[in-house]
MITI-454841 format. One record per atom (N, C-alpha, C): atom name; residue in one letter; x, y, z. Coordinates in Angstrom, 2 decimals, always signed. Example, Ala and Ser with C-alpha at 12.3 -4.5 7.8 and 13.67 -1.06 7.14 Angstrom:
2
<rec "N", "A", <+13.19, -5.69, +7.80>>
<rec "CA", "A", <+12.30, -4.50, +7.80>>
<rec "C", "A", <+13.20, -3.30, +7.80>>
<rec "N", "S", <+12.85, -2.25, +7.08>>
<rec "CA", "S", <+13.67, -1.06, +7.14>>
<rec "C", "S", <+12.90, +0.03, +7.87>>
//
This chain:
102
<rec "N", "X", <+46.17, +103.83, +202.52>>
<rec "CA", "X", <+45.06, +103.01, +202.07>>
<rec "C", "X", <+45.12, +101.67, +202.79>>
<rec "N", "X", <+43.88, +101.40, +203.58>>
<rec "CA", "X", <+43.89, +100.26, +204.17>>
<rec "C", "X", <+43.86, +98.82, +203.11>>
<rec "N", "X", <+44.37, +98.04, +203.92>>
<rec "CA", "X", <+44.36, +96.71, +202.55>>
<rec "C", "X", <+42.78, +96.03, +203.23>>
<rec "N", "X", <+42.20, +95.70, +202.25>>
<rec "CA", "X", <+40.91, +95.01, +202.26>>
<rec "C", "X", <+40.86, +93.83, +201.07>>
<rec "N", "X", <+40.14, +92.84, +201.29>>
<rec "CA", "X", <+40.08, +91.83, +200.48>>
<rec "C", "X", <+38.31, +91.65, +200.97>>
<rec "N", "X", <+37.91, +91.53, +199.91>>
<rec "CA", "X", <+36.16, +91.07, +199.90>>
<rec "C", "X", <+35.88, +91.71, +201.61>>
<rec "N", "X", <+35.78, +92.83, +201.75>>
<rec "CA", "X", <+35.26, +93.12, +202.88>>
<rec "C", "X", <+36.00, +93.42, +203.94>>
<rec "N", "X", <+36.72, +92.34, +204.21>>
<rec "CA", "X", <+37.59, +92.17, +205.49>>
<rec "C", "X", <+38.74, +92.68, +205.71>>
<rec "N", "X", <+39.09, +93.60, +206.40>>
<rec "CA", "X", <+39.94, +95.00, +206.77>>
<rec "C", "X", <+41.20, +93.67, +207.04>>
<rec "N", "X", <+42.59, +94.68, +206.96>>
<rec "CA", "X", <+44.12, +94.36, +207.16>>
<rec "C", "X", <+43.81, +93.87, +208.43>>
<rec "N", "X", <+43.42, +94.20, +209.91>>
<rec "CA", "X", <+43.64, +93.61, +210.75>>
<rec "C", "X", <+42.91, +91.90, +211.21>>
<rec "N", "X", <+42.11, +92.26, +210.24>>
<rec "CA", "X", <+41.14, +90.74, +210.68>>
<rec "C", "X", <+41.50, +89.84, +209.21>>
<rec "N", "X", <+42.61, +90.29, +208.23>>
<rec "CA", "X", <+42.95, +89.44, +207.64>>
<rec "C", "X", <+44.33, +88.85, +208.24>>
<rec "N", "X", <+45.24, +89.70, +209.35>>
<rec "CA", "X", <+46.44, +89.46, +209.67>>
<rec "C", "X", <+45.87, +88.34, +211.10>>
<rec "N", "X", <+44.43, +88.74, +212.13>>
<rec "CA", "X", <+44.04, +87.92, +213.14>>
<rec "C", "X", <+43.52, +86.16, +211.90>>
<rec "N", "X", <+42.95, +86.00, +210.83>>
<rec "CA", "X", <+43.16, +85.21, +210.46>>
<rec "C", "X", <+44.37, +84.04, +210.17>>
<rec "N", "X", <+44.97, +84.89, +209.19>>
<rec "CA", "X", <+46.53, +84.66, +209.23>>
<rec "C", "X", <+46.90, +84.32, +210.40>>
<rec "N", "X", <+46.63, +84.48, +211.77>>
<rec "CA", "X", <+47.89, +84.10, +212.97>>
<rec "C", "X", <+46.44, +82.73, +213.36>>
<rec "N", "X", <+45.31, +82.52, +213.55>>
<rec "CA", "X", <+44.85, +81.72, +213.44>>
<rec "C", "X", <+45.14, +80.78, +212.85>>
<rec "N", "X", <+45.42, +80.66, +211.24>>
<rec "CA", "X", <+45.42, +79.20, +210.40>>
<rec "C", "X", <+46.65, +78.56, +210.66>>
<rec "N", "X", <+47.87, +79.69, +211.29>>
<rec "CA", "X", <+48.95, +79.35, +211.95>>
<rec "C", "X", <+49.06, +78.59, +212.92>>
<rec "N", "X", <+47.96, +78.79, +213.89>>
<rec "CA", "X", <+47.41, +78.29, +215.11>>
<rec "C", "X", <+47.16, +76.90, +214.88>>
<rec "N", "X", <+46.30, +76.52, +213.65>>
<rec "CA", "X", <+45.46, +75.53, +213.02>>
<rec "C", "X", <+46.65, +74.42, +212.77>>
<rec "N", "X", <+47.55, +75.01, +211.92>>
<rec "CA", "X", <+48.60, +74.19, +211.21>>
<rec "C", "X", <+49.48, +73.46, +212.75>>
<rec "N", "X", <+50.40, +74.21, +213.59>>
<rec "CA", "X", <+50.51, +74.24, +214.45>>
<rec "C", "X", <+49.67, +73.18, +215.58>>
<rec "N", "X", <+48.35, +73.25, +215.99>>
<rec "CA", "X", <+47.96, +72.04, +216.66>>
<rec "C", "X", <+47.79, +70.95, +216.21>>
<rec "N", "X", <+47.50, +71.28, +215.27>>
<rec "CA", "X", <+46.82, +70.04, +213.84>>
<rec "C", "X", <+48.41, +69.29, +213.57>>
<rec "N", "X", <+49.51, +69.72, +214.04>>
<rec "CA", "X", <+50.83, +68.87, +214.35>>
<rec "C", "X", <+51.20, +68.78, +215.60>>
<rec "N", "X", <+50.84, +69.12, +216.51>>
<rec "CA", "X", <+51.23, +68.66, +217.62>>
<rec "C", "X", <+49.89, +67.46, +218.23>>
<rec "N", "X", <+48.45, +67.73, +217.37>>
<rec "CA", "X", <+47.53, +66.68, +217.98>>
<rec "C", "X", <+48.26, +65.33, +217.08>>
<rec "N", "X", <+48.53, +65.57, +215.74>>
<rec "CA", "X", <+49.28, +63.89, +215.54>>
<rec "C", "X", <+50.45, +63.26, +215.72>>
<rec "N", "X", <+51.09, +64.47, +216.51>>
<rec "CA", "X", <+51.89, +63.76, +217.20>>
<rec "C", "X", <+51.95, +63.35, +218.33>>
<rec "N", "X", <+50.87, +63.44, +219.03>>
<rec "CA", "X", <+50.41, +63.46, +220.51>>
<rec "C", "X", <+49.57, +62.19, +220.31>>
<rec "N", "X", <+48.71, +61.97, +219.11>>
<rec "CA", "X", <+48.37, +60.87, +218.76>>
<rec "C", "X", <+49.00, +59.46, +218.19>>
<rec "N", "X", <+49.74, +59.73, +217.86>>
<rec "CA", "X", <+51.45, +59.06, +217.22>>
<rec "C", "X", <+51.25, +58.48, +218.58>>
<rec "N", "X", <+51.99, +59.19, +219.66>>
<rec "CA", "X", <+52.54, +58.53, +220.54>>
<rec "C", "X", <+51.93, +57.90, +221.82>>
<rec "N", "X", <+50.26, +58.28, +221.63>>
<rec "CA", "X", <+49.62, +57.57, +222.35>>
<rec "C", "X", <+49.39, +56.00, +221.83>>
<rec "N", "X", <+49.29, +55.75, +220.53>>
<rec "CA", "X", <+49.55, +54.26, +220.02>>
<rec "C", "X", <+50.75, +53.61, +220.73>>
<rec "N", "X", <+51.76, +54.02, +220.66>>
<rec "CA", "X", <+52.93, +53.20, +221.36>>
<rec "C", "X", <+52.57, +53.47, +222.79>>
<rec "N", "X", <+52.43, +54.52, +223.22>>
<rec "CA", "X", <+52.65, +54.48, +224.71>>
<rec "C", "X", <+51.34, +54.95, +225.42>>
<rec "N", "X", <+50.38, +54.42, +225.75>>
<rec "CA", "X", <+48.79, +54.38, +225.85>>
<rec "C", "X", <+48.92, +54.85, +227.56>>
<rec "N", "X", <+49.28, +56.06, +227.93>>
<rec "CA", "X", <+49.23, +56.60, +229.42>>
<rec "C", "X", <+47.84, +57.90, +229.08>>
<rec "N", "X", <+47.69, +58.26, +230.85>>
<rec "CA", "X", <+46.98, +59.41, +230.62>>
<rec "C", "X", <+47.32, +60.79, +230.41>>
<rec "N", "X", <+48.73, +60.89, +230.45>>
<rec "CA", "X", <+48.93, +61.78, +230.57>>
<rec "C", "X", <+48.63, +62.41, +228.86>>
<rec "N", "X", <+48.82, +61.77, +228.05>>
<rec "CA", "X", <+48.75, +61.95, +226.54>>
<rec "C", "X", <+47.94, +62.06, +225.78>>
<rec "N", "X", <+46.37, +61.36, +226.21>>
<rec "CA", "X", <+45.17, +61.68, +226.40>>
<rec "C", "X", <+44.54, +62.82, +226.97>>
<rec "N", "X", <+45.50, +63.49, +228.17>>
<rec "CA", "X", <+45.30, +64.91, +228.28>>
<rec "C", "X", <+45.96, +65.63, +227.61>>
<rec "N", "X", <+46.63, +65.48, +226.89>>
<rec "CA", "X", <+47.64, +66.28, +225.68>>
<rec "C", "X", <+47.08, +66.29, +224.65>>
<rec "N", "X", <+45.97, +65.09, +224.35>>
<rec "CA", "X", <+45.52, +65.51, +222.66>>
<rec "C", "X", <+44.25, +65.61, +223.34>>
<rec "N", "X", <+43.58, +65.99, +224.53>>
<rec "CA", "X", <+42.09, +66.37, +225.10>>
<rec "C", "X", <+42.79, +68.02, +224.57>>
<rec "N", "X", <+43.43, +69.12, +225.12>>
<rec "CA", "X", <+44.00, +70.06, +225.02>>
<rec "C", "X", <+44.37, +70.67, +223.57>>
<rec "N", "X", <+44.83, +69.88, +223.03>>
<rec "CA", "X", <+45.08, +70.24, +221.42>>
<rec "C", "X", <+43.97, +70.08, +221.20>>
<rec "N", "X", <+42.97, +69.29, +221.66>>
<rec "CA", "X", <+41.65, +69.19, +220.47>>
<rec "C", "X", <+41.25, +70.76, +220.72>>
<rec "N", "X", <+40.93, +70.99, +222.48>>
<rec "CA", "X", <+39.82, +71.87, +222.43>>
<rec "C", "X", <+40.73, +72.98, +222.12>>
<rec "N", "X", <+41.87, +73.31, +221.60>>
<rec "CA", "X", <+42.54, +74.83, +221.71>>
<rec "C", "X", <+42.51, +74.64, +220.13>>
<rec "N", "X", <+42.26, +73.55, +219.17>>
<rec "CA", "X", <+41.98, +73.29, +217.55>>
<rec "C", "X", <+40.46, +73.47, +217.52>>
<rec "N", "X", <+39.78, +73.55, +218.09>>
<rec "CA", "X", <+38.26, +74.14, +218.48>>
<rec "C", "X", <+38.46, +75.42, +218.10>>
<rec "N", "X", <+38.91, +75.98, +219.09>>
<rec "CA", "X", <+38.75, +77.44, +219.37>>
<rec "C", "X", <+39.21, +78.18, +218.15>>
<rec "N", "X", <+40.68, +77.74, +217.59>>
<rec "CA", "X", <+40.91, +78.54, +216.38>>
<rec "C", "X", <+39.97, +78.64, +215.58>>
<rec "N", "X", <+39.25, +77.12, +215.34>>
<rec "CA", "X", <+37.81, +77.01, +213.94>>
<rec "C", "X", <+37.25, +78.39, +213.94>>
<rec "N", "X", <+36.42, +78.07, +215.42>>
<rec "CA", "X", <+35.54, +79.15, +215.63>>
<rec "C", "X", <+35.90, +80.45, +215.51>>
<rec "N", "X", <+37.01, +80.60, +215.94>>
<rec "CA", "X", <+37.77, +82.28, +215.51>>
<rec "C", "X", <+38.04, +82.68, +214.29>>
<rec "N", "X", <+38.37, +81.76, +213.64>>
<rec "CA", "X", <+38.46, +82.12, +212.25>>
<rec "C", "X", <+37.06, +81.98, +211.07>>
<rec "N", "X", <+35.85, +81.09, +211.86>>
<rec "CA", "X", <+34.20, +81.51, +212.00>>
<rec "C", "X", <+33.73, +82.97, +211.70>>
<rec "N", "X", <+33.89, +83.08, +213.38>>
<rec "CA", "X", <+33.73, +84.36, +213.79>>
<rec "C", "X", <+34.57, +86.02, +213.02>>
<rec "N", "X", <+35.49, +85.30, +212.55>>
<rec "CA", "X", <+36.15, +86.82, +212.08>>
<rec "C", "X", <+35.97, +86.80, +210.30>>
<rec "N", "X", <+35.69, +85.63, +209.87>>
<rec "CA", "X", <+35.19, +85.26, +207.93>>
<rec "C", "X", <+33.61, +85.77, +208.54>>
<rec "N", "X", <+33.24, +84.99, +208.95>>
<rec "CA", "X", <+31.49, +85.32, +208.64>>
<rec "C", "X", <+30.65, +86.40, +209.21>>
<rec "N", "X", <+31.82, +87.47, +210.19>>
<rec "CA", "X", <+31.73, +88.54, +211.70>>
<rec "C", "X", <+30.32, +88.35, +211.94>>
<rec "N", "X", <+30.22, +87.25, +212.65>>
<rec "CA", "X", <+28.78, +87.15, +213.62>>
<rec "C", "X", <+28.59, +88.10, +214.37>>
<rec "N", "X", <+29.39, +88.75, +215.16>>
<rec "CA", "X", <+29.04, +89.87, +216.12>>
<rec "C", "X", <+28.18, +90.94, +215.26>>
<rec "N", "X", <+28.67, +91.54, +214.07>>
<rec "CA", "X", <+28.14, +92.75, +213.46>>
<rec "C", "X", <+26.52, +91.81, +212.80>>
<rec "N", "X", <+26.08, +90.74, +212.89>>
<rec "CA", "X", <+24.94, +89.96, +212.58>>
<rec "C", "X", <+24.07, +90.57, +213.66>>
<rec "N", "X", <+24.56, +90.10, +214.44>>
<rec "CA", "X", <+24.11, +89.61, +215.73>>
<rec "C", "X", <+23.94, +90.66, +216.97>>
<rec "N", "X", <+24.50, +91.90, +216.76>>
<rec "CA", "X", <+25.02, +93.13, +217.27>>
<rec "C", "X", <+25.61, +92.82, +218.55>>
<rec "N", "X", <+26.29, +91.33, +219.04>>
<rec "CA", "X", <+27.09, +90.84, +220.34>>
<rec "C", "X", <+28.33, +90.96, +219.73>>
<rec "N", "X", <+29.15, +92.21, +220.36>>
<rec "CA", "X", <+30.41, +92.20, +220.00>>
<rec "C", "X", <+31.37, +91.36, +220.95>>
<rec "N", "X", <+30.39, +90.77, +221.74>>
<rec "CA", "X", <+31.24, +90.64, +222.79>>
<rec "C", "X", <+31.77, +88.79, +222.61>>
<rec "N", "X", <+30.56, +88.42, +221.77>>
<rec "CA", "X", <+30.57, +86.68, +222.02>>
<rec "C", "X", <+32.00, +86.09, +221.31>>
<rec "N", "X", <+32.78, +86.74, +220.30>>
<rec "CA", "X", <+34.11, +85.90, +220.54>>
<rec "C", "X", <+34.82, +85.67, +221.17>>
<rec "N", "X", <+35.26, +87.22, +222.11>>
<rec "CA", "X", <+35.46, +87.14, +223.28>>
<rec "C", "X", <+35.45, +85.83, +224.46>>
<rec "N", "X", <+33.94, +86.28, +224.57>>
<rec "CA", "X", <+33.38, +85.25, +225.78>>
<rec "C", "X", <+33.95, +83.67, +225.15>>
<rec "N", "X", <+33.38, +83.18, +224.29>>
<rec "CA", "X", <+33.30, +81.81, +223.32>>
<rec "C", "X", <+34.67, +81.59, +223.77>>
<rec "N", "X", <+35.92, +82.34, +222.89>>
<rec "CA", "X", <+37.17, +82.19, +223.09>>
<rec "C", "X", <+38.03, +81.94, +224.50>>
<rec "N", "X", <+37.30, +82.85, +225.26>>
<rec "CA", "X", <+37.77, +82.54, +226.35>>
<rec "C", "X", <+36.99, +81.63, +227.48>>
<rec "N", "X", <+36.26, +81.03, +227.74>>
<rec "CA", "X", <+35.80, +79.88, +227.83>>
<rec "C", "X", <+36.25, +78.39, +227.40>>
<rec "N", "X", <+36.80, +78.35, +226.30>>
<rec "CA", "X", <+37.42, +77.35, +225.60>>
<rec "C", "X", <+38.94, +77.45, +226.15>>
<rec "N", "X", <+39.45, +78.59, +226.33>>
<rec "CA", "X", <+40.64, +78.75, +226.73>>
<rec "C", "X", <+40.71, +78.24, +228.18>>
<rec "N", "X", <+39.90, +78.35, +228.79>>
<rec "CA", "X", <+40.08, +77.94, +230.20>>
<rec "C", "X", <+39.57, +76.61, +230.32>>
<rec "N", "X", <+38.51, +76.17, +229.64>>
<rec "CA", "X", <+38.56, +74.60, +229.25>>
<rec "C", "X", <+40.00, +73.77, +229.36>>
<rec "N", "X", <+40.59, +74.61, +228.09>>
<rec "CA", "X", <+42.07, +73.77, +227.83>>
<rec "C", "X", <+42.66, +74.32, +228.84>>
<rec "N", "X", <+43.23, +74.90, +229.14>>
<rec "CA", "X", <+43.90, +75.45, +230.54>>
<rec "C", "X", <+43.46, +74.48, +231.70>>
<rec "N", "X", <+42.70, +74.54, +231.87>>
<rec "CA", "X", <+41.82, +73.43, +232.80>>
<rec "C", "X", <+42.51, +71.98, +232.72>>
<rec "N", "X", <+42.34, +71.29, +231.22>>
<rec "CA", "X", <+43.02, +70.43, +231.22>>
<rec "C", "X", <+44.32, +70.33, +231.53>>
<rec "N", "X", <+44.94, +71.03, +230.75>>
<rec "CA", "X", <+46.67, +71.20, +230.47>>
<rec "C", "X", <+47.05, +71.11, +232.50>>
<rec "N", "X", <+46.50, +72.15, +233.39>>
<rec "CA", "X", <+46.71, +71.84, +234.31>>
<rec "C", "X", <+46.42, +70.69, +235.53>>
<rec "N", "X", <+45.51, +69.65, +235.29>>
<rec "CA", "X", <+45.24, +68.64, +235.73>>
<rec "C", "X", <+45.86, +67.94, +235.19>>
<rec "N", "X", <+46.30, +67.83, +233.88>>
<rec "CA", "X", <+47.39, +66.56, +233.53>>
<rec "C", "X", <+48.44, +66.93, +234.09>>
<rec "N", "X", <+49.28, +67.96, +234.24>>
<rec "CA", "X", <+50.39, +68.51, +234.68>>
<rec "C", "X", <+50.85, +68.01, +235.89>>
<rec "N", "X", <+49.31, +68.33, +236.97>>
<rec "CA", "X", <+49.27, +68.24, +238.26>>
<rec "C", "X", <+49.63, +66.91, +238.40>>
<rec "N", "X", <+48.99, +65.93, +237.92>>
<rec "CA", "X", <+48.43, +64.59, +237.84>>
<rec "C", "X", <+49.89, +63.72, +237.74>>
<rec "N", "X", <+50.39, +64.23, +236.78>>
<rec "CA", "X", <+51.99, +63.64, +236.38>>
<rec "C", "X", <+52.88, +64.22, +236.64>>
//
């Protein structure tokens, strides 16, 4: 017997679950990235909490997308996908220009 809660099947309650993980997780590394841009005001740290923001984006929306399943609305199974990975290369984007940079 599959586990279900109001609708939502074991696997898209366990992809939640590793999401809010995700959530908790940036949502401490953006204040501490913010912490330490007060004392120490470089760019490199500003690209560190540019990166946490947009990868604390992406979880929202994933965990959006898998509570409210827009795709089965919408019949685009494909747009978390796309959305998700777009944002991912956003931050990727960043993460590697600060890297480069410093």
């Amino acid at each position: 017997m599959a586990l279900e809660i109001l609708g939502i099947t074991g696997i898209k309650i366990a992809a939640i679950g590793i999401e809010l993980g995700n959530i908790a997780l940036l949502s401490g590394l953006l204040y501490l990235y913010i912490k330490s841009y007060k004392q120490i005001k470089i760019g490199f740290t500003v690209g560190l909490i540019s990166f946490a923001s947009v990868l604390l984006i992406r979880s929202i929306l994933t965990v959006g997308f898998l509570i409210f399943d827009i795709d089965a609305l919408t019949g685009l199974h494909w747009r978390p996908i796309i959305v998700g990975g777009i944002i991912e290369f956003i931050a990727l984007t960043i993460l590697l220009k600060i890297t480069w940079d410093y």
